[in-house]
C-alpha positions as CSV (number, residue, x, y, z in Angstrom):
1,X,51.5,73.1,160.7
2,X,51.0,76.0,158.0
3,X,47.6,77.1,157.6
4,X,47.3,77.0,153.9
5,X,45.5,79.9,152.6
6,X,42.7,79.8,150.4
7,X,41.5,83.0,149.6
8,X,43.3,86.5,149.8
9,X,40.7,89.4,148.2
10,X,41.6,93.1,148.0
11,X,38.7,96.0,148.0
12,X,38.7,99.3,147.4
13,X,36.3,102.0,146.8
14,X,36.3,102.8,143.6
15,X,36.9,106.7,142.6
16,X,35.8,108.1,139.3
17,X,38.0,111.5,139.5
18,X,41.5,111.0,139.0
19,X,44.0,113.3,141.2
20,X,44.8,115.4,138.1
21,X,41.1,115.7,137.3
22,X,40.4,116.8,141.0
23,X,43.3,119.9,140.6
24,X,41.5,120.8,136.8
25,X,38.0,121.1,138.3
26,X,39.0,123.0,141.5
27,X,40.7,125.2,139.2
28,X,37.9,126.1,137.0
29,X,35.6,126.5,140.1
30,X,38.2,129.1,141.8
31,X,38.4,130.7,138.7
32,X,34.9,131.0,138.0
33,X,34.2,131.8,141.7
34,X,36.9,134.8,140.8
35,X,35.5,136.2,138.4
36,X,31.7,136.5,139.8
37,X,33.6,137.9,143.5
38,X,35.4,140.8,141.1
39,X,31.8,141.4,139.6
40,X,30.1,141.3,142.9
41,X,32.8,143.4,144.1
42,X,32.8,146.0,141.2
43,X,29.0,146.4,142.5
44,X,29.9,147.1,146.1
45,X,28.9,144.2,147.3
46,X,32.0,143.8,150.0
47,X,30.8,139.9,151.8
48,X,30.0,138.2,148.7
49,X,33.6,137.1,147.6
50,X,34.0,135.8,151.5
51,X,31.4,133.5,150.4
52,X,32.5,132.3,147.6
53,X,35.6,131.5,149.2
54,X,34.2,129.3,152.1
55,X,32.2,128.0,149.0
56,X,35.5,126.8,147.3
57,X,37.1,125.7,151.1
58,X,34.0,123.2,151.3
59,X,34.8,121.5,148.2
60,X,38.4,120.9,148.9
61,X,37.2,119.8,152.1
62,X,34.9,117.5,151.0
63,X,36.8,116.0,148.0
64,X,39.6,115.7,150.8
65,X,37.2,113.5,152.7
66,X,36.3,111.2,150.1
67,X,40.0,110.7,148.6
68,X,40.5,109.8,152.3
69,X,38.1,107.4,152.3
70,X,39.4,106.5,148.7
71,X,42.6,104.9,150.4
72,X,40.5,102.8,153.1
73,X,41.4,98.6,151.8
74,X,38.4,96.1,153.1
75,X,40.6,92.5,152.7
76,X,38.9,89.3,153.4
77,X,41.7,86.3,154.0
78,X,40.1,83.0,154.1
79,X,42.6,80.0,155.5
80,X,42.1,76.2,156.4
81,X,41.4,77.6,159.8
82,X,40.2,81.3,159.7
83,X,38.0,84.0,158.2
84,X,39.7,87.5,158.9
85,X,38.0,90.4,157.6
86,X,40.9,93.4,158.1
87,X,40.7,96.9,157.2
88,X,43.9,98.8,155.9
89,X,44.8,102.7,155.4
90,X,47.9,103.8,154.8
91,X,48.6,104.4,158.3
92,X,47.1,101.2,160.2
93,X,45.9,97.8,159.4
94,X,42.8,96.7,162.0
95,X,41.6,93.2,162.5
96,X,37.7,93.7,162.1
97,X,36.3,90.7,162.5
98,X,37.2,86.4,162.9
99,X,36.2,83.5,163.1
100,X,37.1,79.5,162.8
101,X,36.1,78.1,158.3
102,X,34.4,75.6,159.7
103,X,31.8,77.6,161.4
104,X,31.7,80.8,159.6
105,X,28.4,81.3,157.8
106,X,27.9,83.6,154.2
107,X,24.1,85.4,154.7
108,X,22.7,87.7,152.4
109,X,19.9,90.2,151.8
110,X,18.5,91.1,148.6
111,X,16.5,93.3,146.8
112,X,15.2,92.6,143.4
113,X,18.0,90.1,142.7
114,X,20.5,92.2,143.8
115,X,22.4,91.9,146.6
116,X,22.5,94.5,148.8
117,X,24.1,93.4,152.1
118,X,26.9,90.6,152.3
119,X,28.0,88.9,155.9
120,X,30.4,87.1,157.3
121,X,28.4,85.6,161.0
122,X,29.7,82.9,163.7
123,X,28.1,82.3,166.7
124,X,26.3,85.9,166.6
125,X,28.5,87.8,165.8
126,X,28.5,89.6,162.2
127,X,30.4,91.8,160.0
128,X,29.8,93.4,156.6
129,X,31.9,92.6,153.8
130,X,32.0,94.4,150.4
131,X,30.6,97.7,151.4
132,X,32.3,99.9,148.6
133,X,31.0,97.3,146.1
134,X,28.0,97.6,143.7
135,X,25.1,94.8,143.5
136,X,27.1,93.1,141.0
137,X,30.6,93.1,142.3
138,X,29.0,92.2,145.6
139,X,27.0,89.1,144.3
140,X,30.2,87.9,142.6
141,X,32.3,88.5,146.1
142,X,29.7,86.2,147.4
143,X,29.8,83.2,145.2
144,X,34.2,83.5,145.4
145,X,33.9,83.4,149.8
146,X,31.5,80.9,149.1
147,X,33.9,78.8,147.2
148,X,36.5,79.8,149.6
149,X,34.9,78.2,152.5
150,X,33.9,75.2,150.8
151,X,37.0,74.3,149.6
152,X,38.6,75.3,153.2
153,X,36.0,73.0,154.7
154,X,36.8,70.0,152.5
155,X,39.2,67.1,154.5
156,X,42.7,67.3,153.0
157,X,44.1,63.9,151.9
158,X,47.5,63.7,153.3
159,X,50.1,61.4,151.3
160,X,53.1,60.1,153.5
């Protein structure tokens, strides 16, 4: 028997600088980093431009970091059956977390009306869904699982 699924989402972090905007800015901060070494060096002052080159390896670095993390997929699959939370990079796709619809419970916490942590629990054990999304995104993630499992839950009629 096919396990009909009911609910397929995608998430991914959400990245305001754009690959060509990334190469733009690192440019101007190299170039402005240039231009105060060649004045720190026209004073003699030999270590500073060492500096300010570690300064501009730490930004790739760190931009490098959070484009990887850019690429990290949270999907939530929810079938007649199961709840599979999976997490994807380009390189690997791990199974996070299960559990059998019929058991799986949706808990939240919030703050202020906003909700701030979303999980997925059966029989103690829990996993976090939505963790790249804002309060917003992650309160309307929670009302479209929460549909998802009901209508997984619900007897099917079967016509012969």
């Amino acid at each position: 028997m096919n396990d009909l699924e009911i609910l397929n989402v995608e998430i991914r972090p959400h990245r305001s600088l754009s690959d060509r905007g990334f190469i733009i800015l690192i440019s101007i901060i190299t170039f402005i980093n240039c231009v105060t070494a060649a004045v720190f060096l026209a004073m003699g002052a030999t270590l500073v431009p060492i500096f300010l080159g570690l300064d501009v390896l730490a930004i790739v670095v760190a931009f490098a970091v959070s484009f990887s993390s850019a690429r990290r997929i949270e999907r939530v699959v929810v079938t007649e059956s199961r709840v599979r939370l999976i997490e994807e990079t380009p390189h690997r796709r791990v199974l996070v977390w299960e559990g059998p619809t019929a058991f799986t419970r949706l808990s939240s916490e919030a703050e202020d009306d906003r909700v701030i942590d979303l999980r997925l629990a059966v029989s103690g054990r829990e996993a976090s869904v939505g963790k790249a999304l804002g309060p917003d995104a992650r309160a309307e993630l929670m009302r479209t699982l929460d549909a998802a499992l009901q209508k997984a839950r619900r007897p099917r009629n079967l016509a012969w």
